[in-house]
C-alpha positions as CSV (number, residue, x, y, z in Angstrom):
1,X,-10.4,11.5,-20.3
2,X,-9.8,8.2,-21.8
3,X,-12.5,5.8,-23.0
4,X,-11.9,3.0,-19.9
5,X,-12.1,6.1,-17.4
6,X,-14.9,7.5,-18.7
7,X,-16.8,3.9,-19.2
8,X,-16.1,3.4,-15.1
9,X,-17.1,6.9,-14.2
10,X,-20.4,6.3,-16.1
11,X,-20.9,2.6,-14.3
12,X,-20.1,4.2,-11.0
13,X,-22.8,7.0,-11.6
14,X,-25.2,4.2,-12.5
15,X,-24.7,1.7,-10.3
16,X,-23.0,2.2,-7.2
17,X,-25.2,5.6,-5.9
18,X,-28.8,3.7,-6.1
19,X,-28.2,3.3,-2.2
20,X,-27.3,7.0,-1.6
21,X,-30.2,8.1,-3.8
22,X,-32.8,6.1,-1.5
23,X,-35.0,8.4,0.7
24,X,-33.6,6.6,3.6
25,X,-31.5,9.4,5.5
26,X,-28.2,9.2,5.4
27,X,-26.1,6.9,8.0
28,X,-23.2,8.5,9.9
29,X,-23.2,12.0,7.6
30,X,-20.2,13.4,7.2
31,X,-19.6,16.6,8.8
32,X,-15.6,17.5,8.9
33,X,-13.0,16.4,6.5
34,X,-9.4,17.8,7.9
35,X,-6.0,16.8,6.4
36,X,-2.3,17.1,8.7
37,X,0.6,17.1,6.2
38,X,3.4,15.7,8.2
39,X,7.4,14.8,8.2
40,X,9.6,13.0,9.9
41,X,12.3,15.2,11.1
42,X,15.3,12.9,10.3
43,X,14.7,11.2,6.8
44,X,12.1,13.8,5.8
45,X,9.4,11.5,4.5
46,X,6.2,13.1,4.1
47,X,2.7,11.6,4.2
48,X,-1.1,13.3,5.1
49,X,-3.5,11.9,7.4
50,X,-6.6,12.8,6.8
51,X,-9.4,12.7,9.7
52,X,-13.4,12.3,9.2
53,X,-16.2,12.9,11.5
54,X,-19.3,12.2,11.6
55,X,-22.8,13.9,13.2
56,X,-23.6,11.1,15.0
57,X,-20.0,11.7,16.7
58,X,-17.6,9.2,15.1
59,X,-14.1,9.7,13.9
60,X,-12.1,7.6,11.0
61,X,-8.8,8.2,10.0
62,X,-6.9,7.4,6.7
63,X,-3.8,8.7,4.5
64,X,-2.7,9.2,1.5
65,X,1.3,10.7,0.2
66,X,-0.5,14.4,-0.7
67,X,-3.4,16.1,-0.7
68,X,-3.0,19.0,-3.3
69,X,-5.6,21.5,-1.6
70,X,-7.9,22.2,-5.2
71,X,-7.9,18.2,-5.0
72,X,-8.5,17.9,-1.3
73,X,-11.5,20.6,-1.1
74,X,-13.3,18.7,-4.2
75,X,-13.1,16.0,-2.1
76,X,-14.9,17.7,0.8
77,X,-17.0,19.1,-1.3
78,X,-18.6,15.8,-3.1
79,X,-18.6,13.9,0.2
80,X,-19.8,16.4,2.7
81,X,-23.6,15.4,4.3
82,X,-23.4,12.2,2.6
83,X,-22.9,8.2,4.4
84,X,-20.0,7.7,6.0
85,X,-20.5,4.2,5.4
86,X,-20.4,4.5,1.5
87,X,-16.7,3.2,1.3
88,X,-18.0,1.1,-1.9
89,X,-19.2,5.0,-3.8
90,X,-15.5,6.2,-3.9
91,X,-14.1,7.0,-7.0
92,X,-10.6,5.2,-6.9
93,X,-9.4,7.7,-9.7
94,X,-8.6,10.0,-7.5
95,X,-4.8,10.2,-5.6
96,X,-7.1,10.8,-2.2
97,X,-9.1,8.3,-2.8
98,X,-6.7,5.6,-0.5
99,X,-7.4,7.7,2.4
100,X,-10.8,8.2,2.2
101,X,-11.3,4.7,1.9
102,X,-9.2,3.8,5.3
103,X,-11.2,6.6,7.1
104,X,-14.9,5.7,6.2
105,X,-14.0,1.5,7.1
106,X,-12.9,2.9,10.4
107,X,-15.9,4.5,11.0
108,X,-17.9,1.4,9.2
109,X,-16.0,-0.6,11.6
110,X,-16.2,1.5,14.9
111,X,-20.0,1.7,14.5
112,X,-20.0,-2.3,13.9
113,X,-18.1,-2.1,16.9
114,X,-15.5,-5.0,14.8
115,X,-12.2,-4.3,13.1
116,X,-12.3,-3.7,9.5
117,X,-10.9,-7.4,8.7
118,X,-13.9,-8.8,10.3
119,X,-16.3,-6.4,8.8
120,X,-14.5,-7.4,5.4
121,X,-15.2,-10.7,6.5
122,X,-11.8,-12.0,7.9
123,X,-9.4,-12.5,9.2
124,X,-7.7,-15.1,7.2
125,X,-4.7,-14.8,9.0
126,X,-4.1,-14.2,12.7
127,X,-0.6,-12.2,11.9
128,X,1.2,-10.7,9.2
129,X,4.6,-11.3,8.0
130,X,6.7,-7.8,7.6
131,X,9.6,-6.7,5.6
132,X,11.3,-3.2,5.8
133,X,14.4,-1.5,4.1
134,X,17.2,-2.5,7.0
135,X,18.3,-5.0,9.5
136,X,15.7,-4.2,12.1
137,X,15.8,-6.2,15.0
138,X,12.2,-8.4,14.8
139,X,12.1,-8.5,11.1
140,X,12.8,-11.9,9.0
141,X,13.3,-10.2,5.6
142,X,14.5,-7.0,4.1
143,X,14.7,-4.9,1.1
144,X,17.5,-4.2,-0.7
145,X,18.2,-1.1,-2.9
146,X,19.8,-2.7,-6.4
147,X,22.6,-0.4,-7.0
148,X,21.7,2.8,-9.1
149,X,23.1,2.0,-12.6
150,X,25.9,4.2,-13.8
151,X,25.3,3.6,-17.7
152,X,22.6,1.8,-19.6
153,X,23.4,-2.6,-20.2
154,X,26.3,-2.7,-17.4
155,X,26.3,-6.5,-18.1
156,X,28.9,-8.1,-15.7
157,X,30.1,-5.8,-13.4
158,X,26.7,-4.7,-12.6
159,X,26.0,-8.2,-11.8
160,X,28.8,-8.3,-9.5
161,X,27.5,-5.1,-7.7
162,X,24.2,-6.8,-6.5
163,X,26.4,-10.1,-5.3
164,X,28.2,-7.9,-3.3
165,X,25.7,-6.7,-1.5
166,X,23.8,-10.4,-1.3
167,X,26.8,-11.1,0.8
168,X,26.2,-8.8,3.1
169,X,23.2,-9.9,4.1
170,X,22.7,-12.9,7.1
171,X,22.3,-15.9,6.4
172,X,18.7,-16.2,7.9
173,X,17.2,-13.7,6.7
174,X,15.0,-13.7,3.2
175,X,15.4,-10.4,1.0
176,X,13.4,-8.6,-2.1
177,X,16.0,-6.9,-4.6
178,X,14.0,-3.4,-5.3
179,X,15.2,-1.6,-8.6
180,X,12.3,1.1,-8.3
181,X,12.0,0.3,-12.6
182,X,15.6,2.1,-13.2
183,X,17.2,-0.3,-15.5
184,X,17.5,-1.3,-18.8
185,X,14.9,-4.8,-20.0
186,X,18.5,-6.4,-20.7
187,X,20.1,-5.4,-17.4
188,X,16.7,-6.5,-15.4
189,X,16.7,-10.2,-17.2
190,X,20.5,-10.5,-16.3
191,X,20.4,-9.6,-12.7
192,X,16.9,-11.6,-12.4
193,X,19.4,-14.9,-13.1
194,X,22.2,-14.1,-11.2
195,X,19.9,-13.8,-8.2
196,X,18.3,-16.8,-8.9
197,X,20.4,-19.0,-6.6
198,X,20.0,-16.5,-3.8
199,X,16.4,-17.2,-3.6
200,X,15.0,-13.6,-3.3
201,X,11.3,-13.6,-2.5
202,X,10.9,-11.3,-5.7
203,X,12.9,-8.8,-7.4
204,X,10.7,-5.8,-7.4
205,X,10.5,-3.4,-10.2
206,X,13.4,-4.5,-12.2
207,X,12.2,-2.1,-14.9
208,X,9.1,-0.2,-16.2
209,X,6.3,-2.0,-16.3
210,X,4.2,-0.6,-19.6
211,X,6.9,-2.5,-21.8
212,X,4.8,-6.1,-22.0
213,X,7.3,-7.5,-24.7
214,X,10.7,-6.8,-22.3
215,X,8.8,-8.0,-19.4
216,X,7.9,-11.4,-21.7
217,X,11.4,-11.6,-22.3
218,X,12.2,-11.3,-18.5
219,X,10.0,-13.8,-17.4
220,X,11.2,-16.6,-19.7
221,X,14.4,-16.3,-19.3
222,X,14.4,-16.9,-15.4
223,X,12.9,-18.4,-12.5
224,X,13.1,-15.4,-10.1
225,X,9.8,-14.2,-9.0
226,X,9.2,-10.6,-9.9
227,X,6.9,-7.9,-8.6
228,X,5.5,-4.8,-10.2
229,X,2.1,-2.2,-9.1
230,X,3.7,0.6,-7.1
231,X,2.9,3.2,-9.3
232,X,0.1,1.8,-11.6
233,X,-2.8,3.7,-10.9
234,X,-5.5,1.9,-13.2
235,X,-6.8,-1.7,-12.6
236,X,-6.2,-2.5,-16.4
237,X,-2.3,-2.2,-15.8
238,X,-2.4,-5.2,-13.4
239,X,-5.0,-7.3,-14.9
240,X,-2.3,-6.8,-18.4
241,X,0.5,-7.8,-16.4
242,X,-1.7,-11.3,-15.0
243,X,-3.2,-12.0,-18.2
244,X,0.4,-12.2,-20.0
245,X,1.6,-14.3,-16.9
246,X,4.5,-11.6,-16.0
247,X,4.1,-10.9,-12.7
248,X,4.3,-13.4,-9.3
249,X,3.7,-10.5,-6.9
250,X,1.7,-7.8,-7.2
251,X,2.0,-4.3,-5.0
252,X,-0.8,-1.7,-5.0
253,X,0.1,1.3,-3.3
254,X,-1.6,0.9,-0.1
255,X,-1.9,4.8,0.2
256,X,-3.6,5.1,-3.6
257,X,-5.9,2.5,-3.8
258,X,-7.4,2.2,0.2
259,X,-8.5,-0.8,1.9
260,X,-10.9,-1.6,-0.3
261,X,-9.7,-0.8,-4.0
262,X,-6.7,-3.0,-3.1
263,X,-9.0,-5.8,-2.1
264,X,-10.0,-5.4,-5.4
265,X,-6.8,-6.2,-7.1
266,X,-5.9,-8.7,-4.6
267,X,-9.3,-10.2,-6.2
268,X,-8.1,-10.1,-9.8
269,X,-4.9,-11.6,-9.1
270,X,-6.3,-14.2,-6.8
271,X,-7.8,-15.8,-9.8
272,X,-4.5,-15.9,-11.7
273,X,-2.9,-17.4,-8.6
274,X,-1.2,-14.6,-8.1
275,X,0.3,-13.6,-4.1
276,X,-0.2,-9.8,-3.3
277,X,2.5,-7.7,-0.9
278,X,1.2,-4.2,-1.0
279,X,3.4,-1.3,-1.7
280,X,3.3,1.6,1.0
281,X,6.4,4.2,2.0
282,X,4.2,6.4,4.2
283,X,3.5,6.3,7.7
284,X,1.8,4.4,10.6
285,X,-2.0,4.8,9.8
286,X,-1.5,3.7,6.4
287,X,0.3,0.4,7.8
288,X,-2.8,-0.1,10.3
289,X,-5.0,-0.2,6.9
290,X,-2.4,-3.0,5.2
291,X,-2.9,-5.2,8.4
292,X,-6.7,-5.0,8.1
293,X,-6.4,-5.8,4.1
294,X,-3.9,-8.4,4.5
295,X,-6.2,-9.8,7.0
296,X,-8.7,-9.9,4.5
297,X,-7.7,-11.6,1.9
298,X,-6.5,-15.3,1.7
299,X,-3.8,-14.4,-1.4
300,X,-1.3,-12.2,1.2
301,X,2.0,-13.2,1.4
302,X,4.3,-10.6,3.1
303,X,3.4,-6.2,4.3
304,X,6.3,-3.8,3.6
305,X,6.8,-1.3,6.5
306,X,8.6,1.7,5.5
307,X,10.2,1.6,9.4
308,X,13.0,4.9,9.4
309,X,16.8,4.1,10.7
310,X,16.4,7.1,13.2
311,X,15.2,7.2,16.3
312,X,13.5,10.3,16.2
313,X,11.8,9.4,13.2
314,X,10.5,6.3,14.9
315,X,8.9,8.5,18.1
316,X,7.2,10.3,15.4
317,X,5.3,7.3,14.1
318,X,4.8,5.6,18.0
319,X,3.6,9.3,18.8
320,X,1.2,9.1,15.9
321,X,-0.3,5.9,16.1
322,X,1.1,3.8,19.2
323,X,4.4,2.1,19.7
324,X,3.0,-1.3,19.3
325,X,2.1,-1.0,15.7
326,X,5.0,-1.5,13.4
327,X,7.2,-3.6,16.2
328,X,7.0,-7.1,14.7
329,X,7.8,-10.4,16.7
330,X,9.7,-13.0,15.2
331,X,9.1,-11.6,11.9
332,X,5.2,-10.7,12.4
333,X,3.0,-8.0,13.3
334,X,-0.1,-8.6,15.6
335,X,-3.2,-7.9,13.7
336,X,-5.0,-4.6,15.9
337,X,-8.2,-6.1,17.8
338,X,-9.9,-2.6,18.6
339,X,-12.6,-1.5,15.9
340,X,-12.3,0.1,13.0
341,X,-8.7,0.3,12.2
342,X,-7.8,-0.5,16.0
343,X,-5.4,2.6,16.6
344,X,-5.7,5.5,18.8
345,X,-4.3,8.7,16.6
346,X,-3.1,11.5,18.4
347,X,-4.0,15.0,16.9
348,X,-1.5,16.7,19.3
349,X,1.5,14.9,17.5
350,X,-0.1,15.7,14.2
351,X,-0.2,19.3,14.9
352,X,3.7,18.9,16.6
353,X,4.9,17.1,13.1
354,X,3.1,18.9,10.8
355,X,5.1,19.8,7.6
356,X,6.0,23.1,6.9
């Protein structure tokens, strides 16, 4: 364990129980904890939603990409009897912890009878702006899949690639480039200036980002806004990337870091005036918990939804959650008005779409 992870596991221990260690009995005790991994049967995404109750007879739902049993039954284990309400006790180290965090702010938020944004203290906005990877009718912008290199420093005719596919796109419709970190720091800062004129809203990912000198050397050389956090799992890897000025957008996994620990790094990049577009590729209860964050904070600026090309996969998620959720209007989604995180899930097509 390394020293900044065992320094915040020590603070946590001091600090953050006091409350649970009062004599006062717990509120809203937790009494099941029961995870459905799922797929969609087309593109074969998979996610886990994971359900709480309560004794005093409330229900809060969250999820998280897996939930590796020995991980899921510590879990159970550490959280069982205690305070539903106790979102701010979670350890954020842990892969689970996202939808832990989604499930007890829907039961904070169903026993405030409020949605989680107002319980958070929102909303700052009274709809959010989506994105998702195709042309889907109601969407304003899109994410486009840079080209998958076929050697290292392409120069040129790699460039040429992603104009290509810049052309494709209509005219009114704004676009992120997403490279998913796969090329080179000389590649990235080539592409990041072609693009320029194109106006991207950021080019996500261009390359990893642990390597703070390329990432310097990317940044000066151009004017396109670029985004990083999908798979940074520590809050020192963002606050790095804002000290040194490197990154315009930043993207905690919505499914890893919960309501709550993204609201946290929305926080820290607020002060650097910094816009945060969270990262999520799972399914519909995880984009009920971005609408309550982006809701939430005043630094938002646009919610990837990870909306599948096929029909059937689309049932699945309106079977799920309700069809209303991820169908955006003129380029928004309606923020849910219900409380807690305002959706209705439905065990039975949990149990129907249950991975094997």
């Amino acid at each position: 364990m390394n020293h900044t992870l065992t320094r915040r596991t020590r603070l946590i221990a001091g600090f953050v129980p006091q409350a649970a260690a009062s004599p006062q009995p717990a509120e809203h005790p937790i009494s099941e904890m029961r995870w459905f991994p799922v797929r969609e049967p087309v593109s074969g995404n998979r996610y886990t939603v994971l359900r709480v109750k309560t004794r005093s007879g409330l229900t809060g739902w969250g999820e998280c990409a897996d939930a590796p049993e020995q991980e899921a039954k510590a879990l159970e284990r550490e959280w069982m009897g205690r305070s539903a309400t106790l979102y701010a006790a979670i350890d954020h180290s842990s892969a689970l912890a996202g939808a832990l965090d989604m499930a007890m702010l829907d039961i904070l938020g169903k026993a405030s009878r409020a949605p989680v944004y107002r319980v958070l203290g929102g909303p700052t906005r009274h709809k959010v702006r989506a994105f998702t990877d195709s042309n889907a009718a109601g969407f304003g912008a899109v994410a486009i899949s840079a080209p998958k290199p076929a050697a290292r420093n392409q120069g040129k005719a790699y460039q040429n690639q992603v104009q290509m596919l810049l052309k494709q796109l209509p005219e009114d419709r704004d676009f992120i480039l997403a490279a998913r970190g796969s090329l080179t720091p000389g590649d990235a800062a080539s592409v990041a200036r072609a693009i320029e004129s194109s106006h991207p809203l950021w080019f996500d990912e261009p390359c990893s980002a642990s390597d703070l000198e390329a990432l310097r050397k990317i940044s000066a050389e151009t004017v396109t806004a670029l985004g990083f956090g999908r798979g940074i799992t520590e809050p020192a890897g963002f606050l790095a990337l804002l000290r040194e000025g490197l990154v315009d957008v930043v993207r905690p996994d919505i499914a890893r870091w919960g309501i709550s620990g993204a609201r946290g790094i929305a926080v820290l990049a607020e002060s650097y005036y910094v816009a945060i577009a969270p990262h999520h590729d799972g399914g519909p209860v995880a984009t009920a918990a971005a609408l309550h964050l982006a809701a939430s904070v005043p630094n938002f600026v646009i919610q990837h939804v990870p909306l599948p090309a096929d029909p059937k996969d689309r049932e699945m998620r309106a079977a799920i959650a309700g069809s209303g959720l991820e169908t955006p209007r003129d380029g928004f989604l309606q923020l849910p008005t219900g409380p807690g995180l305002g959706i209705q899930v439905n065990d039975s097509a949990l149990e129907k779409y249950r991975a094997a």
